[in-house]
VOVO-835860 format. One record per residue (C-alpha): x, y, z negated. Coordinates in steps of 0.05 Angstrom, whole numbers, padded with zeros to 5 digits, always signed. Layout:
N
XYZ...
//
This chain:
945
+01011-01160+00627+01042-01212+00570+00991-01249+00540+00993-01280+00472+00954-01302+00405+00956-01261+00343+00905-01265+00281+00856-01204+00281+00845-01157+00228+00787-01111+00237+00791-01037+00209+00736-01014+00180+00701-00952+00214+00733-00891+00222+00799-00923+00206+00850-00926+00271+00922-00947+00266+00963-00916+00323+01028-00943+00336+01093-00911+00297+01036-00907+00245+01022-00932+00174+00978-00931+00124+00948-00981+00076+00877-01011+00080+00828-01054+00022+00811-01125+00054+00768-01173+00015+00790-01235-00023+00781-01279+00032+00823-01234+00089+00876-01226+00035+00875-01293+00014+00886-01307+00100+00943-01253+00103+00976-01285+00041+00979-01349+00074+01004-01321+00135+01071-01291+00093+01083-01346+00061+01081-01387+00122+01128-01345+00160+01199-01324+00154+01187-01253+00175+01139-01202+00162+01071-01226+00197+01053-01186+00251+00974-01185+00259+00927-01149+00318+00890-01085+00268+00826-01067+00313+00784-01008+00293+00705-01020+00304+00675-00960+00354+00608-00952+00321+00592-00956+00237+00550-01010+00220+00479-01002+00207+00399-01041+00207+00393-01012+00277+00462-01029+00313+00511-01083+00299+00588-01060+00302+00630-01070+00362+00698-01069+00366+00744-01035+00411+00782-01065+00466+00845-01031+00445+00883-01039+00380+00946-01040+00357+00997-01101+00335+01019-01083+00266+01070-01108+00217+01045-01133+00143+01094-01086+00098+01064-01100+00034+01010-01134+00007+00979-01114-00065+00931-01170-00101+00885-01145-00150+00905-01146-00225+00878-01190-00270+00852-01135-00320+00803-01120-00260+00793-01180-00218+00744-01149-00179+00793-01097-00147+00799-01115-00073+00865-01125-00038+00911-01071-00009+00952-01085+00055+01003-01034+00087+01010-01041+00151+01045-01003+00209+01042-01000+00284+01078-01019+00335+01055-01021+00394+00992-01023+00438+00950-01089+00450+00888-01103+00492+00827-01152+00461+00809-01199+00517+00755-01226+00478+00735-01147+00464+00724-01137+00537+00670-01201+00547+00626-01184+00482+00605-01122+00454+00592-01147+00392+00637-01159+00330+00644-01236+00335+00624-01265+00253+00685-01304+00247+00714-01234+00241+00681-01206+00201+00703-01246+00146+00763-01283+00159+00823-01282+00199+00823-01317+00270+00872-01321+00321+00849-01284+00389+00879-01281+00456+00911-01213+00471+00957-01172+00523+01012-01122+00521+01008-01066+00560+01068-01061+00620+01127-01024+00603+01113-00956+00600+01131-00917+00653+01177-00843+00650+01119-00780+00656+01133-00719+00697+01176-00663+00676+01121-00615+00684+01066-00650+00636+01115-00666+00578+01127-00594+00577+01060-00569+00572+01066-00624+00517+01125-00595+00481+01089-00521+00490+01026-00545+00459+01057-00588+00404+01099-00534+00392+01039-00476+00373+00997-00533+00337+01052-00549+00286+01075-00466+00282+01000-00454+00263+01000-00515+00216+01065-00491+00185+01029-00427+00165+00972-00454+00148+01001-00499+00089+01021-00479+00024+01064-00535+00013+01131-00518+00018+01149-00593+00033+01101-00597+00082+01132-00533+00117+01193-00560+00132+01170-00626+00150+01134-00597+00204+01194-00546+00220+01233-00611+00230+01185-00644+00272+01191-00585+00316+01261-00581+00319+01253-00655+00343+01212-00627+00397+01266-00577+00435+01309-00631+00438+01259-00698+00456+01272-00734+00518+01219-00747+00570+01221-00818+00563+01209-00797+00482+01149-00759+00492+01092-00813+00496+01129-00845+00427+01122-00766+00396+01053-00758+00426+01028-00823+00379+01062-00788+00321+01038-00723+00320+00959-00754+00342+00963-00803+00280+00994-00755+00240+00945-00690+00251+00866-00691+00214+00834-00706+00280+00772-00721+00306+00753-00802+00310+00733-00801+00380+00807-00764+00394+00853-00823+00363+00814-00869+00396+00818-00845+00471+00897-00836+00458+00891-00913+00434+00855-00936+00494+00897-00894+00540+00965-00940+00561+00986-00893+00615+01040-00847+00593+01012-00789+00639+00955-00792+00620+00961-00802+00547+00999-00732+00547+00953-00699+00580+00903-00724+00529+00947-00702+00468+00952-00633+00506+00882-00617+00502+00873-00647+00437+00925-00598+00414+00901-00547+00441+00834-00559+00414+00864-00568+00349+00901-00504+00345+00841-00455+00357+00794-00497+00313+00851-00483+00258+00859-00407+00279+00781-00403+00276+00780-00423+00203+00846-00388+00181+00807-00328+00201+00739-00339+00170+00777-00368+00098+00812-00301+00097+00749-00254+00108+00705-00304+00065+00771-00286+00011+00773-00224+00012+00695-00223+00004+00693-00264-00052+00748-00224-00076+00709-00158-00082+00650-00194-00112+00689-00241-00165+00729-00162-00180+00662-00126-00185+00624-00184-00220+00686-00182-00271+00686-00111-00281+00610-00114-00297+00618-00168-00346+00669-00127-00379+00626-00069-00379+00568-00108-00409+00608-00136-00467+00635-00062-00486+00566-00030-00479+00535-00093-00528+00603-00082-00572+00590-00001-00572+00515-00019-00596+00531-00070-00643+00582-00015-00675+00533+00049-00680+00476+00007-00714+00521-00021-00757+00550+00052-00765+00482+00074-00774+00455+00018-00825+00512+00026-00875+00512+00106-00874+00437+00131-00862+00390+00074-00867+00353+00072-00937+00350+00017-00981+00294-00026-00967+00291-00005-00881+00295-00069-00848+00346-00065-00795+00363-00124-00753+00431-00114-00698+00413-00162-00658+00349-00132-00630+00356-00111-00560+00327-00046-00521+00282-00054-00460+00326-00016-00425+00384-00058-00432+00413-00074-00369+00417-00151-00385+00425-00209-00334+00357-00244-00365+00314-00193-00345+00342-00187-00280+00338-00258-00262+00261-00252-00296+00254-00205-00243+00282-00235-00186+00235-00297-00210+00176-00255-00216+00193-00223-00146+00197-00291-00116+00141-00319-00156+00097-00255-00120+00119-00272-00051+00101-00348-00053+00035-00319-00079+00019-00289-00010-00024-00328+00041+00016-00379+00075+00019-00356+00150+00002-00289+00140+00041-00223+00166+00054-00207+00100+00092-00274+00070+00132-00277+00136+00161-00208+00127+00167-00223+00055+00208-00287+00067+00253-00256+00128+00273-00201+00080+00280-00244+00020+00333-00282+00054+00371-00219+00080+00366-00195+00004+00407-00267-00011+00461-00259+00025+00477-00180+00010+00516-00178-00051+00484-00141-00117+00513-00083-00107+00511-00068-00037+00463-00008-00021+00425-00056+00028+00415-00092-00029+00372-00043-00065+00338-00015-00016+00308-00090+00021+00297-00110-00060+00257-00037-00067+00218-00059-00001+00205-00128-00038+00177-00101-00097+00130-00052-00060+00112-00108-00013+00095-00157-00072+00054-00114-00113+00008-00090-00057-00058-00132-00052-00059-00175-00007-00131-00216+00021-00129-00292+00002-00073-00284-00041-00057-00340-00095-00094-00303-00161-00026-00300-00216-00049-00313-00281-00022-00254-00316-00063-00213-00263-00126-00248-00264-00183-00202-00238-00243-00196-00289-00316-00218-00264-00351-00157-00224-00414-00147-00263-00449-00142-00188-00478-00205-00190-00524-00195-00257-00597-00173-00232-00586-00118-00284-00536-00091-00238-00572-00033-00198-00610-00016-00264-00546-00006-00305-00512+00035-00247-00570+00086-00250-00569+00091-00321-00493+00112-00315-00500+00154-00257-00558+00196-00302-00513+00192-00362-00447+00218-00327-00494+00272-00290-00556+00310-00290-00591+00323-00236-00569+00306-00159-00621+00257-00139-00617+00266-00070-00544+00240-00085-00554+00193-00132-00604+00158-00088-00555+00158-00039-00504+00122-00081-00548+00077-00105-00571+00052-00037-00503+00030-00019-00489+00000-00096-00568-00040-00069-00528-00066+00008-00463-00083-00039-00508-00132-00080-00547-00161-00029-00489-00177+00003-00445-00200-00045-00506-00261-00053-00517-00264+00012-00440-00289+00021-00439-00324-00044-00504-00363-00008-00477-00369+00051-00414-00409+00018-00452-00454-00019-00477-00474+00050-00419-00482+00079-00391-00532+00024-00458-00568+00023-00444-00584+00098-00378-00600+00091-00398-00652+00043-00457-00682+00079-00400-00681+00142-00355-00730+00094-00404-00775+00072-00434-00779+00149-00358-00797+00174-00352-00848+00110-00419-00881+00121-00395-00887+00194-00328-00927+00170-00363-00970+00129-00410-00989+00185-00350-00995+00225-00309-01040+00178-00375-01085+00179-00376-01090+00254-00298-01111+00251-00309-01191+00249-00342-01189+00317-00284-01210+00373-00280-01150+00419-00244-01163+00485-00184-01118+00496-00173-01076+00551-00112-01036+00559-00139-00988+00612-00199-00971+00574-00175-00920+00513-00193-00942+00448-00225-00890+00396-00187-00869+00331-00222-00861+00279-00228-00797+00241-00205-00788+00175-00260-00763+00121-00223-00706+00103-00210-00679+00183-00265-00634+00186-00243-00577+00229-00228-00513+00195-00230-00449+00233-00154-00417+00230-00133-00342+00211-00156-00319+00147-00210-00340+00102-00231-00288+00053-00293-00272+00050-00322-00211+00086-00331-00152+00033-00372-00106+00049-00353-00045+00090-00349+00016+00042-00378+00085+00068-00337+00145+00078-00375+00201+00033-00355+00275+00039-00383+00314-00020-00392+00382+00004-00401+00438-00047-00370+00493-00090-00322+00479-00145-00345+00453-00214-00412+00416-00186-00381+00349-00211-00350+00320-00143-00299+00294-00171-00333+00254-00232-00386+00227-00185-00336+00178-00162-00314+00157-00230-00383+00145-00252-00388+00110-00182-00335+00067-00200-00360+00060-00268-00419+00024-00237-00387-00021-00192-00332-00038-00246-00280-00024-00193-00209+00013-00209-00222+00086-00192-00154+00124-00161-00141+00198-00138-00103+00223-00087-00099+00301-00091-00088+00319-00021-00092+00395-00025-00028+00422+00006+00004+00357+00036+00027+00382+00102+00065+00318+00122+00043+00262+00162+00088+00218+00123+00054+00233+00063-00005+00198+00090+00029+00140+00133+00098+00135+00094+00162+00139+00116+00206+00087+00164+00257+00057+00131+00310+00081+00165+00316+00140+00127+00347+00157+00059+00298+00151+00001+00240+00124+00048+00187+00102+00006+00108+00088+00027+00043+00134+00032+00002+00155-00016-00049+00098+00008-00010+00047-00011+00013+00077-00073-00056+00081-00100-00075+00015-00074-00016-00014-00114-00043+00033-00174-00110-00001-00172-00090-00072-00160-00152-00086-00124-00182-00086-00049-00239-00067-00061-00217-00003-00105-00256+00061-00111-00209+00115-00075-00228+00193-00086-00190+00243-00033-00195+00300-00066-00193+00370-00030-00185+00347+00043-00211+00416+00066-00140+00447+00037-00098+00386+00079-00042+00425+00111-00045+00439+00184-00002+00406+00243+00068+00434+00241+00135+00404+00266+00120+00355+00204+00060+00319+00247-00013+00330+00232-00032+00295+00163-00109+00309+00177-00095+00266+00238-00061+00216+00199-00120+00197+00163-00169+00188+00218-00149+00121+00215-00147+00112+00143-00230+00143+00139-00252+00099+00203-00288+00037+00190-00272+00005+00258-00190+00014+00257-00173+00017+00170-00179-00061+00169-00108-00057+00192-00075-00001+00175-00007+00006+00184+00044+00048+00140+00108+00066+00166+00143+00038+00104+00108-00031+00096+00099-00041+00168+00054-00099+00165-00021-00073+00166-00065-00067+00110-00135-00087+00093-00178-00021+00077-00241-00036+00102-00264-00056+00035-00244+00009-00007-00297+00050-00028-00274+00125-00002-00302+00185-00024-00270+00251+00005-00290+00320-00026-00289+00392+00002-00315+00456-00016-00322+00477+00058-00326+00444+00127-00294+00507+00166-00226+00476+00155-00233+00402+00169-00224+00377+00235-00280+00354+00286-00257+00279+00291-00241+00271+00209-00310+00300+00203-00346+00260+00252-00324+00189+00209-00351+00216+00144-00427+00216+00120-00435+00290+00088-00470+00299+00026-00484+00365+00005-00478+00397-00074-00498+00467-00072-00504+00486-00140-00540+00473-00210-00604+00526-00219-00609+00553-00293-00649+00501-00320-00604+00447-00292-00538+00489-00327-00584+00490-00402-00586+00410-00394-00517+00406-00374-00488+00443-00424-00536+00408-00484-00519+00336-00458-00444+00344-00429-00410+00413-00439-00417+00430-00525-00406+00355-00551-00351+00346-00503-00314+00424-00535-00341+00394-00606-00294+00341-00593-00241+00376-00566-00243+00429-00620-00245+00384-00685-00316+00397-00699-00381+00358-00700-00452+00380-00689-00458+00395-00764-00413+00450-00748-00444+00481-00707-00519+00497-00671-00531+00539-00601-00588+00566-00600-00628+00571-00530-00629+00644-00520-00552+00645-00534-00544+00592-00491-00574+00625-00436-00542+00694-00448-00481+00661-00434-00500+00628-00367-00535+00686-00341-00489+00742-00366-00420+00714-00377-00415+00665-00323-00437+00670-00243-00412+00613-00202-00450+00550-00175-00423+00500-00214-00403+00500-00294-00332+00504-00305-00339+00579-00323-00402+00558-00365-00354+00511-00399-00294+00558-00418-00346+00605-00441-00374+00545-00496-00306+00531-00509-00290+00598-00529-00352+00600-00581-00332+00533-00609-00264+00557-00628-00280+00616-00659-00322+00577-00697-00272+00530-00708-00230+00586-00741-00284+00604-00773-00297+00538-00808-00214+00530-00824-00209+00593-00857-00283+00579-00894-00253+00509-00912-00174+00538-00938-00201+00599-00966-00219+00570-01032-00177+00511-01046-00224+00452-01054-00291+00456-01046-00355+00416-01037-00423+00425-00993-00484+00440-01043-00539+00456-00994-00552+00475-00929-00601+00541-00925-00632+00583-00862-00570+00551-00822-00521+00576-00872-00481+00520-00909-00465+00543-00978-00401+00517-01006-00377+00527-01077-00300+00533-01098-00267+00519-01159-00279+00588-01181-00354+00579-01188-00366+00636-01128-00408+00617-01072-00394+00630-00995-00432+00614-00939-00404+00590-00872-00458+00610-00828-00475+00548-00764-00515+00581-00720-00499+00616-00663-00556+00674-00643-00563+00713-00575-00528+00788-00615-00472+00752-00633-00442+00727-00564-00421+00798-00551-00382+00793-00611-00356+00731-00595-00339+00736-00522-00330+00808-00512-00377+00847-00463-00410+00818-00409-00388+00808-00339-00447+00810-00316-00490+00864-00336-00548+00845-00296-00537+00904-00245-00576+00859-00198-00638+00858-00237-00639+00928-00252-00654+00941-00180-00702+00998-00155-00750+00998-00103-00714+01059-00057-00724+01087+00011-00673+01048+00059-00646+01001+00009-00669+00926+00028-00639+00858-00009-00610+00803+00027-00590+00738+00016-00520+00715+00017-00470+00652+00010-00407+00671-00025-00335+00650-00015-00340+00591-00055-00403+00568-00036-00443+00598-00085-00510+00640-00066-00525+00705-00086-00563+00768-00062-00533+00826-00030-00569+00902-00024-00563+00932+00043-00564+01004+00039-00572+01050+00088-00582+01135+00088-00591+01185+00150-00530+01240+00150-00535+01295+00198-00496+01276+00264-00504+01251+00335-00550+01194+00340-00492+01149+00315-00494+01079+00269-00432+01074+00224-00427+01014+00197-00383+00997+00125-00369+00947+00085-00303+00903+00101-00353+00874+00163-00343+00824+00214-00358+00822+00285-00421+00780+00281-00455+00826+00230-00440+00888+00263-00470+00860+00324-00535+00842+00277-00530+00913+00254-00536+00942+00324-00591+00886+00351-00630+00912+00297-00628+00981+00312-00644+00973+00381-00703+00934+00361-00719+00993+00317-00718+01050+00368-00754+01000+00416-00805+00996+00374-00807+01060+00336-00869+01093+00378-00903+01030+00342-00878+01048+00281-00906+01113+00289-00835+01146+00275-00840+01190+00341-00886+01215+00389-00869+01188+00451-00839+01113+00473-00775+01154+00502-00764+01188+00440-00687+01166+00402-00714+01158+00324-00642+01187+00313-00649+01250+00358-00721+01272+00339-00741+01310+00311-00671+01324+00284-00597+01292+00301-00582+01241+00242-00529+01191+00240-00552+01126+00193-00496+01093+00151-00504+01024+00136-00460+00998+00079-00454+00933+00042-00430+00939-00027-00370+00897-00052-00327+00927+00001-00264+00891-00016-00300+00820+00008-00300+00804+00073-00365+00798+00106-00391+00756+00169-00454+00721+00198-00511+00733+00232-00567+00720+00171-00570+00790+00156-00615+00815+00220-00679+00818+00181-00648+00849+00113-00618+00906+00163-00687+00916+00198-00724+00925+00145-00666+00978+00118-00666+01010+00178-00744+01015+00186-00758+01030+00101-00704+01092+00129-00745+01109+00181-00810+01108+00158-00798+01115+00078-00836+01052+00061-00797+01019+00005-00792+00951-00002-00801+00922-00069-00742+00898-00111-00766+00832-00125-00760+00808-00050-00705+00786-00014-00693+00758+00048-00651+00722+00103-00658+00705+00176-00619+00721+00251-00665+00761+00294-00665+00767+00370-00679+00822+00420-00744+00800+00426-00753+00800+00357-00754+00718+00338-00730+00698+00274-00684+00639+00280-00663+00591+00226-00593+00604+00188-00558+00561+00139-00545+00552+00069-00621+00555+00050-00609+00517-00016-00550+00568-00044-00585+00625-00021-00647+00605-00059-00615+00586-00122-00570+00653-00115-00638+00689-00116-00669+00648-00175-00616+00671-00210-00622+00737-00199-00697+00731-00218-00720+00741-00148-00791+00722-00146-00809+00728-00067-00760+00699-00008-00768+00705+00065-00746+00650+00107-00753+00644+00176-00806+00583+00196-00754+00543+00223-00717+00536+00154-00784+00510+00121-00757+00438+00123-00695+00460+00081-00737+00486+00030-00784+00420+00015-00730+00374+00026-00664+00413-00019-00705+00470-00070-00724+00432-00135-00803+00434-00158-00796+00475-00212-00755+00533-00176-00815+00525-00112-00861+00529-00169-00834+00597-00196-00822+00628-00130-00863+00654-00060-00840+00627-00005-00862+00666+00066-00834+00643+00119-00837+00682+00189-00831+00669+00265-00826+00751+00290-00803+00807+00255-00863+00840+00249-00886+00784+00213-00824+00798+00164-00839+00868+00162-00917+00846+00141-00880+00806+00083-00829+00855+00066-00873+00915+00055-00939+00894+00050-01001+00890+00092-01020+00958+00119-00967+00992+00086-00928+01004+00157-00967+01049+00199-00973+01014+00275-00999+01057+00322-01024+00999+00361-01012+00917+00368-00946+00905+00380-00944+00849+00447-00888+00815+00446-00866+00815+00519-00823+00760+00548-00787+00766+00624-00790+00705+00668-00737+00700+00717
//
């Protein structure tokens, strides 16, 4: 290689000057100053050695130059103007061929004499450059060729096209020995990569060096491809969005223009003088861009809310970012911003509190707490103590633990701040001990101290633990206040209260929600009322769960909520909408039924089962005094001035015009007195123009009109007039007209709704065959009472003293008879096993003509060997009789606990209560002592196997 001296220039990083190149570079005042010098010592353009630096310059790394650069001729050289003296210099250079630093290849380091001055370094040329093989200047030409095709579409120059059309023209018809020369013009003319222009400057060898601008040519042409493509879909995308974002701007200045017109329109025609009327007032409903970016603010604002960490927030964020990159009006886009707003406005534990939705203070901390929540409970209902209790022992566990975990954090923080000042006081004494010399030893591990504020904190959430709310199922006929008992309940606790009706829901989606896959998926009624209420801790009433549909090809919905009512598994319920689980433990349910035939095993086992049977007359008078009349008064316009119930009315219309177990009946039937009273008192009021109240007399108020005449609007309401008022009775009070007959016994019955009553079972003896026949619309179970009774009958008829012998048929001598047994109120069906007594005693009153007296009525399943076993519904049955102004009951023993623990005082006060263990023993109590003939003790025989 020639060696020589030429003055170096070094080119600032990423600047490379390949030969055939040019391009003009800023020097400072000294370099410029140096190259100035140079010119005008020479007769010919200076030639000077421009080496680029490899690496930037930074605090960590000093430069370092590259061994290769290229000798370059000063064209031009610009000083800075005296206007701005500050302006560096500007020298053009271009390149000419390649030159090797020698002092580049013993230092890596730029050397500082360079770095601010010109100095004259020793140098060498590269040998002549050799011809390259046919073979690699034509994958050369084939490369160069597609790179400057693609570049030539690519620009939108039309200069630039045919320069590069040229260059390729120049390409067909380059010679070998050409090629390297072409391959430094097309590198330094390209946007390429740094590290690229600098391996073609290092590389002297011709081969090689084409190789080199092969690949890089290559590389080139499918970066440029690559982005071609993505510009043009990113076009056309922004394309449809700037089109539809245009068209909706255009739609929102005609709709504002259209508005601006009518109200104008309607101002200067229709608008009377004096109406303010101000255009620019804007409609909620306005479909403007402030109240959708307040919206998109407040749904952000709601998911940065959310616990950071949680399920909840990480969902929330992944699908917040999907809904940034849909456009607006994509159909993704509203239905992952629909998921967002459900998401947001669900409650979530250990949420960040937003001030517009600061929760009030639960009043379950004051000591008058349990006092005030029995004072509401007896002024939303009368009566119910047995459930009232109930409620209030859970409102008694809320409380105690409520302080028990506001105690238990107090602890906590008072330990966490006795753990502080231990780990400061242990610094300080630390920091004291500092001056003594410690020897070092590098193998022994030196302690770090803690920081005051590392105490360790337990991960996963730290809300506190609520309590676990009960899962109540209020059993009992319709109107007997189910429902309100878990308002007042929520009354108490100062909770939101929230329904779900679930009476015909026969989908499990309904309950769980639907997946989001299909169209119009939205969540379960769960999380709708939890979003309703705002609250985890919410009072939630499921309302009619008896009447949930059944499983179908739409799932099982009663299955659905087994989850939802189980204390162990709702913590993290999961609805197929939201799909990130929910916290329910803390929700308050209360489910309510009017019969447990229909719900399933497993729903019923995870509820607690509180029974409502019915209200007894007394219980009705109160009601309707304290709840029913001031809540028509109301309702009608009228005020108890108006109007004044007397007691024996009031109780003609519970007794004759209503017969149910609860009082929604016994509330129509008020209502319908109040308004005719109400009409009364408009027509008494409009009758005589004005008029004014002179005195009130006997109940009459006496009201004078302008004529001087006097009328009298008349307040009280007496027993004669309900007739009159509300047409004829229902109820006539067939049941206590009864007569003691032969054969005719009174039993007591539950009816469809859950309501007690009593039931006559009559029976006469028809000429025949020594056949039962049994009527009545009756089920299997109660014909199969009917015929264990009358085999217990004939058994025991010698006893009886109805025949002569013990192998004598009752129903064969002394004459054939056939008995028919019929229970009135045909069209009802009728099933169970509790009337075996009622039809022995028929049966036997038949036999022997013994009546029983009306005023007795019984219930109870016998057995062959004539035990009386316990039945249910005691507590209807009871108050079913008390209504009917039964005065004697027999019970069989068993059911004795029923009757202290669910019959009220006063109704065991007014009634007999026998209860028996043998039928004999309810034959005794039916008919009397001594009124049955028995021939002889009856033994009751038992067979031991």
């Amino acid at each position: 290689m020639a060696s020589s001296k030429l003055p170096v220039l070094v080119l600032p990083h990423p600047l490379i000057l390949l030969p055939t190149s040019r391009f003009t570079v800023p020097v400072s005042q000294s370099i410029g100053e140096a190259i100035l010098a140079l010119i005008d010592e020479s007769d010919a353009l200076p030639v000077l050695a421009a080496i680029p630096l490899v690496n930037p310059s930074s605090e960590d790394k000093s430069p370092v130059l590259s061994e290769w650069g290229t000798a370059a001729r000063v064209l031009r050289l610009a000083r800075p103007t005296l206007r701005n003296p500050r302006q560096p210099y500007l020298v053009s250079l271009h390149g000419l061929t390649r030159i090797r630093l020698i002092a580049a290849s013993n230092t890596n380091s730029l050397p500082p004499e360079l770095a601010t001055d010109l100095s004259l370094q020793e140098i060498e040329y590269p040998p002549t450059e050799r011809i390259p093989s046919r073979e690699t200047v034509d994958k050369f030409r084939h490369s160069a060729l597609r790179l400057l095709d693609r570049l030539a579409k690519d620009s939108t120059q039309h200069a630039r096209k045919e320069t590069y059309q040229k260059i390729a023209g120049m390409l067909e018809d380059i010679t070998s020995s050409r090629a390297p020369w072409m391959a430094d013009v097309l590198v330094g003319s390209i946007d390429g990569e740094y590290a690229d222009k600098l391996a073609i400057l290092s590389t002297p060898d011709t081969e090689a060096r084409l190789t080199l601008a092969t690949d890089i040519f290559l590389k080139q042409t499918s970066i440029s491809e690559v982005s071609k493509k993505i510009a043009t879909a990113v076009d056309e995308s922004l394309s449809k969005q700037q089109k539809e974002f245009f068209l909706r701007q255009q739609l929102a200045a005609i709709t504002r223009e259209l508005q601006a017109l009518t109200r104008s329109n309607g101002t200067s025609s229709g608008a009377s003088p004096g109406t303010p009327s101000d255009n620019s007032s804007s409609s909620e409903l306005d479909d403007d861009e402030q109240h959708e970016a307040d919206d998109m603010a407040d749904l952000k604002r709601r998911i940065e809310a959310m616990e950071v960490g949680s399920e909840e927030r990480k969902m929330g964020v992944r699908e917040w970012r999907r809904l940034k990159r849909i456009p607006q009006g994509s159909v993704e886009h509203g239905v992952i911003r629909s998921y967002l707003e459900w998401l947001s406005s669900i409650p979530w534990p250990n949420a960040v509190s937003l001030s517009s939705e600061a929760q009030s203070p639960q009043p379950i901390k004051d000591k008058s707490f349990l006092t005030a929540a029995r004072v509401q409970l007896d002024a939303d209902h009368f009566g119910l103590e047995k459930i009232k209790k109930r409620l209030i022992e859970y409102l008694a566990v809320v409380r105690l633990k409520e302080l028990n975990a506001e105690r238990d954090s107090r602890e906590e923080e008072a330990r966490k701040q006795s753990e502080v000042k231990a780990i400061e006081a242990k610094d300080n004494l630390a920091d004291n001990v500092d001056k003594m010399v410690v020897p070092y030893d590098k193998n022994k591990q030196q302690p770090s101290k803690p920081s005051p504020t590392s105490v360790p904190v337990k991960s996963g959430r730290l809300g506190k633990k609520g309590v676990k709310g009960p899962i109540l199922l209020f059993v009992g006929p319709p109107g007997t206040g189910k429902t309100s008992l878990g308002q007042s309940i929520a009354k108490a606790l100062g909770r939101p209260f929230q329904r779900i009706s679930l009476g015909g829901v026969r989908d499990e989606a309904e309950i769980r929600g639907h997946r989001r896959t299909y169209v119009a998926s939205g969540p379960g009624l769960i999380v709708q009322a939890l979003r309703k209420a705002g609250r985890l801790d919410s009072v939630m009433l499921l309302d009619e769960i008896d009447k949930i549909g059944q499983s179908n090809f739409h799932g099982d919905p009663g299955a659905a909520l087994l989850e939802v009512l189980d204390p162990e598994q709702n913590h993290t319920f999961n609805d197929h909408y939201v799909n990130v689980p929910i916290d329910l433990s803390q929700i308050l349910f209360i489910c309510t039924a009017n019969s447990l035939e229909t719900i399933s095993a497993p729903l019923l086992d995870r509820c607690e089962v509180i029974q409502l049977s019915g209200y007894t007359y007394d219980e009705k008078m109160h009601i309707a005094r304290r709840f029913l009349l001031p809540k028509q008064l109301q309702a009608n316009g009228l005020n108890e001035s108006h109007i004044t119930l007397t007691e024996p009315a009031l109780l003609h219309i519970a007794t004759r015009y209503t017969r149910e177990a609860g009082v929604r009946n016994l509330e129509r039937a008020i209502g319908g007195v109040v308004r005719y009273k109400a009409v009364e008192w408009a027509e008494f009021m409009d009758g005589g123009g004005e008029a004014r109240e002179v005195g009130q007399n006997d109940g009459a108020v006496v009201v004078a009109d302008k004529e001087g005449s006097r009328r009298a609007y008349r307040r009280v309401v007496e027993e004669h007039e309900i007739e009159k008022i509300l047409g004829i009775a229902r109820w006539d009070g067939e049941e206590r007209d009864r007569e003691e007959r032969r054969g005719v016994v009174y039993g007591l019955v539950v009816m469809g709704q859950g309501e007690g009553g009593i039931l006559p079972v009559e029976t006469i003896a028809v000429p025949g065959s020594g056949q039962v026949k049994l009527t009545g619309s009756l089920g299997d179970v109660i014909k199969e009472s009917a015929e264990l009774a009358l085999s217990w009958v004939k058994t025991h008829a010698y006893d009886l003293c109805v025949t002569n012998t013990r192998a004598q048929d009752p129903l064969k001598v002394p004459e054939m008879i056939d008995i028919h047994l019929h229970l009135p109120s045909g069209a009802q069906k009728k099933d169970g096993p509790s009337a075996g007594v009622a039809m022995t005693c028929a049966f036997v009153s038949l036999l022997t003509g013994a009546c029983v007296p009306s005023h007795i009525a019984m219930t109870g399943e016998i057995t062959l060997r004539g035990r009386v076993t316990p039945v249910g519904g005691i507590k209807e049955k009871v108050l079913g009789a008390h209504r009917a102004q039964i005065t004697k009951v027999i019970l069989p023993w068993a059911n004795r606990k029923d009757v202290e623990h669910d019959i009220a005082l006063e109704i065991r006060n007014e009634m007999e209560f026998v209860f028996v263990r043998t039928v004999r023993e309810a034959l005794e109590a039916a008919f009397g002592k001594n009124t049955l003939g028995w021939r002889r003790e009856a033994l009751l025989m038992e067979s031991r196997l």
